[in-house]
N, C-alpha and C positions, 0 to 999 in steps of 0.2 A: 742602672744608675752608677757613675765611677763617684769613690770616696777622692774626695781634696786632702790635700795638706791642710787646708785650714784646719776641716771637719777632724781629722784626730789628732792635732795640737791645739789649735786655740781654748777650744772650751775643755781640753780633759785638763791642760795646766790650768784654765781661770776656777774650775769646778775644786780640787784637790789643795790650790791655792785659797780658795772659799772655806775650803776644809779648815786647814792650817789656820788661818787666822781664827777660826773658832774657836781650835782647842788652843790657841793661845790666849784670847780673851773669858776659856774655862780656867785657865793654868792662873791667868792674872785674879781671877777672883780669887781662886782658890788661897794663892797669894797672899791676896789682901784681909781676906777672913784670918786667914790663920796668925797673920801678922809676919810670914815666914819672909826670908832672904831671898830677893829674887835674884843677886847676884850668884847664889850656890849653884840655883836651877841653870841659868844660862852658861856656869862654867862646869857645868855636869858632862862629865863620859863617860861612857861605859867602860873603856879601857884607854891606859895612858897614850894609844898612838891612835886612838879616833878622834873624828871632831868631837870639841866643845858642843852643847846645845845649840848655844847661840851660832857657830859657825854652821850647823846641821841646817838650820831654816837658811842662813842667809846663801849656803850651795844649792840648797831647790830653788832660792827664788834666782838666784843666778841660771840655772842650767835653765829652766824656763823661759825668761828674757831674753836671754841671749839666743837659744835655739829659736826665738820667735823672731830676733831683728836678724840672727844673719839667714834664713829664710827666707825673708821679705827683703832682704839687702839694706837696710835700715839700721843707724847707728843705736846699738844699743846700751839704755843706759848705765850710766857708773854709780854704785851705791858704794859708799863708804863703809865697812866693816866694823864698825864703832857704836854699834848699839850694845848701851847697859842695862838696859828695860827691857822688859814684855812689852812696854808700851811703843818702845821703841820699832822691837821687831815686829809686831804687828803694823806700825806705820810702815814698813820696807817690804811686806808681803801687801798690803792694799797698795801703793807703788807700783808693786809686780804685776798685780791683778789688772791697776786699770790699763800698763803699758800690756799686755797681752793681748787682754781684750780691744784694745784699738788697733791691732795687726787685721786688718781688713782680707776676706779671702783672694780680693781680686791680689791681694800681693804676695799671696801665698802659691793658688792654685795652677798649678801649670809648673813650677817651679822644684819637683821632684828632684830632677836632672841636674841641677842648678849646680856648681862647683861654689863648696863654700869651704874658707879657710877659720878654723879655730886657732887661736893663738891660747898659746900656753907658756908660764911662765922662761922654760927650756928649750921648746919645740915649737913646732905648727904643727895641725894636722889637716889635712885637705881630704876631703871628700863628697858626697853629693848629699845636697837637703836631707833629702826622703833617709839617708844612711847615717848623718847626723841625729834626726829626727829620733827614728828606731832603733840605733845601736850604743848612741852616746849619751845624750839629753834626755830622752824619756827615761831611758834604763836609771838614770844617775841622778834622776828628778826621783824617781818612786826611792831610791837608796836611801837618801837624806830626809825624804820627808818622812819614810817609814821611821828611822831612825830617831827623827825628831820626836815622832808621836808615841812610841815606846818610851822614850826619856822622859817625857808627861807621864805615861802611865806608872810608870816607875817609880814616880816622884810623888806619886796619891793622886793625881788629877784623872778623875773620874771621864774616861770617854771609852767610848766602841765604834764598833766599825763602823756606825752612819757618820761620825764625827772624820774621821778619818775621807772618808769617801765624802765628803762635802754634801751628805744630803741635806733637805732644806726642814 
């Protein structure tokens, strides 16, 4: 049986993405019990040249999206970088979720080969689906989102690894 495109991006970002929004709505109680600053959490780094928190979730839920529209050749969408909440970012990661999960496999599968162009703020980079998928987007999806969920941990927000891993 040959693995699709679909089959190892659709459901590993909606799964991981599932994740995310959990430990963000653990982080938002947490939050709310303690009566703490959610502005600290979201301008949290670990060092002065890393993303903010809040930029950390909104680069996974970018490299996901976007590795799923231009796979499917499909525009994909623009989220404004302007969330002050958890409530916030949680709404931009279910966004993510639902445009992920509606990339259908028939728009994926077959599409390996495919020449797709990433645009960058300086550059472009051209390469094929499958080397997008594997070498850019997944890799830079687990970075951010890791990142993200260490900054929780960090911050007292109680998760482990099934939080992370989007178990159910």
């Amino acid at each position: 049986m040959a693995i699709g495109l679909h089959q190892i991006s659709v459901p590993v970002f909606a799964r991981h993405l599932k994740g995310m929004a959990n430990c963000l709505r653990k982080a938002q109680a947490l939050y709310r019990e303690k009566k703490y600053d959610e502005s600290t959490l979201l301008a949290y780094r670990f060092y002065p040249d890393m993303f903010s928190f809040a930029r950390q979730v909104q680069a996974a839920t970018d490299h996901a999206h976007t590795c799923a529209a231009l796979m499917a050749g499909v525009e994909a969408p623009k989220f404004e970088e302007n969330e002050k909440s958890l409530e916030e970012l949680i709404a931009r990661v279910d966004k993510s979720i639902a445009f992920v999960e509606g990339v259908q496999a028939g728009q994926l599968d077959g599409n390996e080969g495919k020449s797709v162009t990433v645009k960058m703020r300086d550059r472009e980079l051209n390469m094929t689906a499958l080397e997008l998928l594997l070498n850019r987007s997944m890799p830079n999806f687990y970075f951010h989102a890791t990142t993200a969920y260490d900054i929780l941990r960090h911050n007292g927000v109680e998760l482990g690894k099934p939080d992370f891993m989007g178990a159910s």
